[in-house]
C-alpha positions as CSV (number, residue, x, y, z in Angstrom):
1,X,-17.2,18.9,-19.1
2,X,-14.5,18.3,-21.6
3,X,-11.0,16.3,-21.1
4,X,-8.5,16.1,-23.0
5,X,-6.9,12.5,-23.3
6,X,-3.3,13.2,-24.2
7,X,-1.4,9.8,-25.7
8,X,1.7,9.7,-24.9
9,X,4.2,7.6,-26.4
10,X,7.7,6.6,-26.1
11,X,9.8,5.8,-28.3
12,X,11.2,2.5,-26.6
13,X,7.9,1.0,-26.8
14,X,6.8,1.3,-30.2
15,X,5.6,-2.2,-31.4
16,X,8.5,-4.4,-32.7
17,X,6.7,-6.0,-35.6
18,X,4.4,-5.5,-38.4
19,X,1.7,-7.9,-36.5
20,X,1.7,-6.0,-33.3
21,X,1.3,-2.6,-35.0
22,X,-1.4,-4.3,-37.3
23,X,-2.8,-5.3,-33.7
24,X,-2.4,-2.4,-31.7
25,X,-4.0,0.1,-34.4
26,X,-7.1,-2.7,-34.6
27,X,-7.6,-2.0,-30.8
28,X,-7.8,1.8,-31.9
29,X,-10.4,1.4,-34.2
30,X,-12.3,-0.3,-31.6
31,X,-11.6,2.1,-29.3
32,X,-12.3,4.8,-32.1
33,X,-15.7,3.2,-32.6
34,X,-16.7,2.7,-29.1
35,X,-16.1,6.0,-27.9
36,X,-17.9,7.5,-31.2
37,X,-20.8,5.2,-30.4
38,X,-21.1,6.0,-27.0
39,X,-21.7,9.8,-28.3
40,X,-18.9,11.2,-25.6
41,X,-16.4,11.9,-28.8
42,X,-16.1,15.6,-29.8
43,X,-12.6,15.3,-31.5
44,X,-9.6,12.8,-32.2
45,X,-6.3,12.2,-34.8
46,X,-3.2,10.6,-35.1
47,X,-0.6,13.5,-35.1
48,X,2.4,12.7,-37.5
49,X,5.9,11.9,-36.3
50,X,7.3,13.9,-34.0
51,X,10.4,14.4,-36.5
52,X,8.1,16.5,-38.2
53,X,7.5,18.9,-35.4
54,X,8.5,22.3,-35.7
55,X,8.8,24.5,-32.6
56,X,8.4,28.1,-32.5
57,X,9.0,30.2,-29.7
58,X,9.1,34.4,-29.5
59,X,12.1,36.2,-27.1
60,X,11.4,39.4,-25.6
61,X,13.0,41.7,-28.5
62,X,10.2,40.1,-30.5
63,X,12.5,38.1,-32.2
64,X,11.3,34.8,-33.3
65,X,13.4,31.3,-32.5
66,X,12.1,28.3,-35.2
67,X,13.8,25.2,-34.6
68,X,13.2,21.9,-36.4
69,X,11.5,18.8,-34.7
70,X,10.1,18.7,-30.5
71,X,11.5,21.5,-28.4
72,X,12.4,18.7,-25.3
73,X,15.0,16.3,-25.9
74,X,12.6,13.8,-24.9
75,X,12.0,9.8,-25.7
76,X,8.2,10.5,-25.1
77,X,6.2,12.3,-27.4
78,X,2.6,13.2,-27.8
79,X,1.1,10.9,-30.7
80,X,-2.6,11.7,-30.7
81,X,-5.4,12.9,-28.6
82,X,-9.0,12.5,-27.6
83,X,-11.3,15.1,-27.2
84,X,-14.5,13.7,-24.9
85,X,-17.5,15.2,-23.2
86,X,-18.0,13.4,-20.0
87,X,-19.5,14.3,-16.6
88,X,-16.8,14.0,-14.6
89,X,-13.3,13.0,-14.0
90,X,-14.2,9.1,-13.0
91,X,-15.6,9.1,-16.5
92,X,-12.3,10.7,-18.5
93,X,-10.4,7.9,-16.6
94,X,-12.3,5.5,-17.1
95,X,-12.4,6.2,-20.8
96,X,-8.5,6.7,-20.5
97,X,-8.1,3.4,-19.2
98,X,-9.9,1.7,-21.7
99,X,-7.8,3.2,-24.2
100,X,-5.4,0.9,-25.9
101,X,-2.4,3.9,-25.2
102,X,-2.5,3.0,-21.6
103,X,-1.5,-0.2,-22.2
104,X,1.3,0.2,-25.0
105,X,2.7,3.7,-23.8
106,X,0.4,6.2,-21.5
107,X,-2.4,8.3,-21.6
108,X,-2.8,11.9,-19.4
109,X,-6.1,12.8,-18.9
110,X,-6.5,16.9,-18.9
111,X,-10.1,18.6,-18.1
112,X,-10.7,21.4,-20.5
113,X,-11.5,25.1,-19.5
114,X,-14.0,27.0,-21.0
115,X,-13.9,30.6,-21.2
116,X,-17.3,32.8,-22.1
117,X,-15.6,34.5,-24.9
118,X,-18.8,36.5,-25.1
């Protein structure tokens, strides 16, 4: 089965110095590597800031609503994802826990549906 490991970040935690981003994005790659190694990876990135974000939405006449950056006034944001194929929800958390977003913001772990589009 697939999960979704959603990383979710605020914005009152980023690291406050150079070192500790240097350190936290080393744990990443480690993580990165580990997960890819462990052959449960099927897809990951980094998504820009979310001041780039641009939110679209459709109203019933049809008529389309495009605003500029998140659609929540929010101070978390989503700041990257995991896609993994494990066998069951102990594993997702346990990968989720060993991610280095659990420790320096959060991490929501999502099982995927799949739909027979055949």
């Amino acid at each position: 089965m697939k999960y979704m490991l959603l990383i979710i970040g605020t914005q009152d935690a980023e690291p406050q110095t150079a070192e500790a981003d240097q350190g936290l994005m080393e744990e990443f790659m480690a993580y990165h590597k580990a997960v890819y190694d462990a052959g449960v990876m099927v897809d990951s990135n980094v998504l820009d800031s979310f001041e780039t974000a641009t939110s679209v939405q459709v109203g019933k006449n049809g008529e389309r609503m495009v605003t500029d950056g998140p659609f929540a006034e929010t101070r978390e944001y989503l700041g990257g994802y995991y896609i993994l194929d494990l066998p069951d929800l102990d594993a997702a958390i346990d990968w989720a826990a060993r991610c280095p977003g659990a420790r320096a913001w959060r991490v929501e772990v999502r099982p995927i549906q799949d739909f027979d589009l055949s």
